[in-house]
C-alpha positions in Angstrom: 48.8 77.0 112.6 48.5 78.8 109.4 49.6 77.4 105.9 52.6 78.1 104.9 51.6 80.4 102.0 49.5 81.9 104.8 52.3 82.7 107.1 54.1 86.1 105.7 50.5 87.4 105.5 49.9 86.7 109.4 53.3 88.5 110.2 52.5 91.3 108.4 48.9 91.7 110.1 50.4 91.0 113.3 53.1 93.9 112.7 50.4 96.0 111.6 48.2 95.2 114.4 51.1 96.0 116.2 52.1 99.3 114.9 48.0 100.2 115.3 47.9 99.1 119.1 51.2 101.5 119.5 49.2 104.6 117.9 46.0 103.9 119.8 47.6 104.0 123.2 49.9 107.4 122.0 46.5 108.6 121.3 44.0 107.3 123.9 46.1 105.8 126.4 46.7 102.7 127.4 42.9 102.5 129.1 41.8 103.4 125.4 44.5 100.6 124.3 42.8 98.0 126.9 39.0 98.7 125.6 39.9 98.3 121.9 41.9 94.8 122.6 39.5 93.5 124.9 36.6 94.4 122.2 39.1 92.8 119.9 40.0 89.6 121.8 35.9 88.8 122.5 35.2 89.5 118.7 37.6 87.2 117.8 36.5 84.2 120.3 32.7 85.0 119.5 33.4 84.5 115.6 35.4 81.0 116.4 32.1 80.1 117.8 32.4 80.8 121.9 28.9 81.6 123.2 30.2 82.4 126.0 32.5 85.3 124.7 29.4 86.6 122.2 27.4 87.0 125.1 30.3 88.9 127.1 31.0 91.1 124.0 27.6 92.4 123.9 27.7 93.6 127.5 31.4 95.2 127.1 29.9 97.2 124.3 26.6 97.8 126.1 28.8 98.9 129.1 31.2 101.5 127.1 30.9 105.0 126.9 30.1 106.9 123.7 34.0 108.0 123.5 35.2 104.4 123.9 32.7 103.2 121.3 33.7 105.7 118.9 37.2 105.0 119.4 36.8 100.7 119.1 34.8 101.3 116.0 37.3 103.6 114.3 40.2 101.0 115.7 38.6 97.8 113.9 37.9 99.7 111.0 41.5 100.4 110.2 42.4 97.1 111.5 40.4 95.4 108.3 41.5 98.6 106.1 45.0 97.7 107.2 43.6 93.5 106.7 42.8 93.9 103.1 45.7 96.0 102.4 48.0 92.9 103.6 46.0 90.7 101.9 46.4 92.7 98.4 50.3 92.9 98.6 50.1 89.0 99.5 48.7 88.9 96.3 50.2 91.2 94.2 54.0 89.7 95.6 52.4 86.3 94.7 51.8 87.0 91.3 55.0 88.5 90.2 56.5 85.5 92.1 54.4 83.3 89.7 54.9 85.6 86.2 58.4 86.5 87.0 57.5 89.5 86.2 56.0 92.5 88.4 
């Protein structure tokens, strides 16, 4: 469970993560939609240290078209643009918390 300093930040990259999944399936579909959270979801298990889902991730990506490649890569790359962007508000709303000043 995250901190509690940490938990506006996770809401906000779960609404964002949200709001992306809605555009990716208006755009791609909601095969496109399954690729990019499957990608997603083995990523995410393969950095907490599963071997098992590293191993599985390769093959997904091995297995996936040039199309859905192009189209997970572009989706994870706004995911951290939209990450970062979260994380700078957190700490922009943190330090005119702090000042009392903005």
């Amino acid at each position: 469970m995250p901190a509690e300093s940490e938990q506006p930040l996770a809401a906000a990259v779960a609404h964002l993560q949200l709001r992306l999944d809605e555009t990716i399936q208006k755009i791609a579909g909601s095969e496109g939609l399954v690729v990019v959270a499957r990608v997603r979801e083995l990523a995410r298990a393969a950095h907490e240290g599963h071997a098992e889902a590293s191993a599985e991730l390769k093959r997904t990506v091995a297995d996936l078209s040039a199309d859905q490649r192009r189209l997970v890569v572009r989706a994870l790359a706004i995911l951290l643009d939209l990450m970062n962007v979260a994380e700078d508000r957190e700490r922009f709303d943190e330090r005119g918390r702090g000042s009392g000043t903005i």
